[in-house]
C-alpha positions in Angstrom: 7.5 2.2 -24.6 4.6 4.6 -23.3 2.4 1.4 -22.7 5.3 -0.5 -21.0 5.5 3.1 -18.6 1.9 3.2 -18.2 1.8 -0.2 -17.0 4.7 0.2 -15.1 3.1 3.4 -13.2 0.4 1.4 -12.8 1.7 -1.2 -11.2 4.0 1.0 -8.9 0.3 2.8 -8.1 -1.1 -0.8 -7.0 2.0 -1.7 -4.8 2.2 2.0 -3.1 -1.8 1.6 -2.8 -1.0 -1.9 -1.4 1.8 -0.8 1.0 -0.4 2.1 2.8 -3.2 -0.3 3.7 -0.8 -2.8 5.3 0.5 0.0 7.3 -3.0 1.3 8.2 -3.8 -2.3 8.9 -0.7 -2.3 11.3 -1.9 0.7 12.9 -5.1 -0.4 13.5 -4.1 -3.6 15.3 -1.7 -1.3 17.4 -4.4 0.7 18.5 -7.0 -2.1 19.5 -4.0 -3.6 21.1 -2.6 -0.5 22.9 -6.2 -0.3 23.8 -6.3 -3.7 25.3 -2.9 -3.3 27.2 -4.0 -0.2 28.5 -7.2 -1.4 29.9 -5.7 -4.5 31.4 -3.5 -2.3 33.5 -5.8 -0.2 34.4 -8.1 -3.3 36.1 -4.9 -4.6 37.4 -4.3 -1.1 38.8 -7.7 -0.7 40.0 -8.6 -4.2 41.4 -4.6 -4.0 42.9 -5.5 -0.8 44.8 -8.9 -2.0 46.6 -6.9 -5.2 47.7 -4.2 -3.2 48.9 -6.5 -0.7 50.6 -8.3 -3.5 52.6 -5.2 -5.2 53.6 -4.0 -2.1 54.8 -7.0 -1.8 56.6 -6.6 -5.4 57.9 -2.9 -4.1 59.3 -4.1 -1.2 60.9 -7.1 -3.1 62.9 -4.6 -6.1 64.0 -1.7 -4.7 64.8 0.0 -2.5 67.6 0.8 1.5 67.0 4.3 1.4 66.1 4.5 -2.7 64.4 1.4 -0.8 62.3 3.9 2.7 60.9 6.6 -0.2 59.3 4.3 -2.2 58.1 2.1 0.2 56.3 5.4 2.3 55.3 6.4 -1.0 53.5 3.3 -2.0 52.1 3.1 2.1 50.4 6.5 1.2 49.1 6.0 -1.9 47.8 2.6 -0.8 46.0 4.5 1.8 44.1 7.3 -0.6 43.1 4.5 -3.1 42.0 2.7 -0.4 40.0 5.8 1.0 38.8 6.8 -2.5 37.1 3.5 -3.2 35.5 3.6 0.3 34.3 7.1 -0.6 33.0 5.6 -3.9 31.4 3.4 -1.8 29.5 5.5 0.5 28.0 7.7 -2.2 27.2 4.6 -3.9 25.3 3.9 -0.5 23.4 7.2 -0.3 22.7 7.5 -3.7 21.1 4.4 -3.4 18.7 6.1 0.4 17.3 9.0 -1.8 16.9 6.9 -4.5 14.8 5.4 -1.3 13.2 8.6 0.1 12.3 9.6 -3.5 10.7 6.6 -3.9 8.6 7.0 -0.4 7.0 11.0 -1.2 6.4 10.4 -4.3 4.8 7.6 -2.9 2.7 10.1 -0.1 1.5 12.6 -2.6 0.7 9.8 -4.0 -1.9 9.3 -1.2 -3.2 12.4 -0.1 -3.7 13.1 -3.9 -5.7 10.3 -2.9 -7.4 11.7 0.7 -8.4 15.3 -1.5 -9.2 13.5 -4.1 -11.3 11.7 -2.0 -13.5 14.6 0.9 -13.7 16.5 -2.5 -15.3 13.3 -3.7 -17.2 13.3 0.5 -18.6 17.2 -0.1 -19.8 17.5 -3.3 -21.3 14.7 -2.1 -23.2 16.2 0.9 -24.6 19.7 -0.8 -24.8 17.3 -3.8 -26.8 15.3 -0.8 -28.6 18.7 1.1 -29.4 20.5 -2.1 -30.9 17.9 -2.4 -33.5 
């Protein structure tokens, strides 16, 4: 019986071992791509504001005084709505890969909880085996 808990320790050792470097794995890949979301937004961002800037400049150059106010008031507006959305579409993405996250370390829990189950059964039909003798 000592051997049999021995190996079973063991082997609950290997799959905890196991389980924390799938989750670190996870974590990794959630940081490069948090990393990646985050940059692409921020070019987006940044390339979306020079555009923005030089067509307001274009507006401001072409048109009359007062057809100038609306249009740049409306072009203010709709850059924050823009900005707002892909900022949105970010979190969303974020969001989604804790989700995944979340998942993964579920699922992994639910094998080692079978595991915990299959040898809690293993430990009693032995001893029910062991006691009939």
């Amino acid at each position: 019986m000592n051997r049999w808990n021995d190996a079973a320790a063991d082997a609950t050792n290997d799959l905890n071992n196991e389980i924390a470097e799938k989750i670190s794995e996870m974590d990794y890949i959630i940081a490069d791509k948090t990393a990646v979301i985050n940059a692409v937004v921020d070019n987006l961002t940044e390339d979306f504001i020079v555009v923005f800037w030089d067509t307001v400049e274009e507006i401001y150059n072409s048109v009359n005084y007062y057809e100038r106010q609306g249009l740049i008031w409306k072009a203010l507006y709709q850059k924050d709505a823009f900005l707002a959305e892909v900022s949105a579409l970010r979190d969303e993405l974020i969001q989604d890969l804790a989700d995944i996250r979340s998942q993964l370390v579920s699922e992994l829990n639910d094998e080692r909880d079978g595991m915990a189950d299959t040898i809690a059964d293993e430990r009693s039909d032995y001893t029910t085996w062991n006691n009939a003798k």
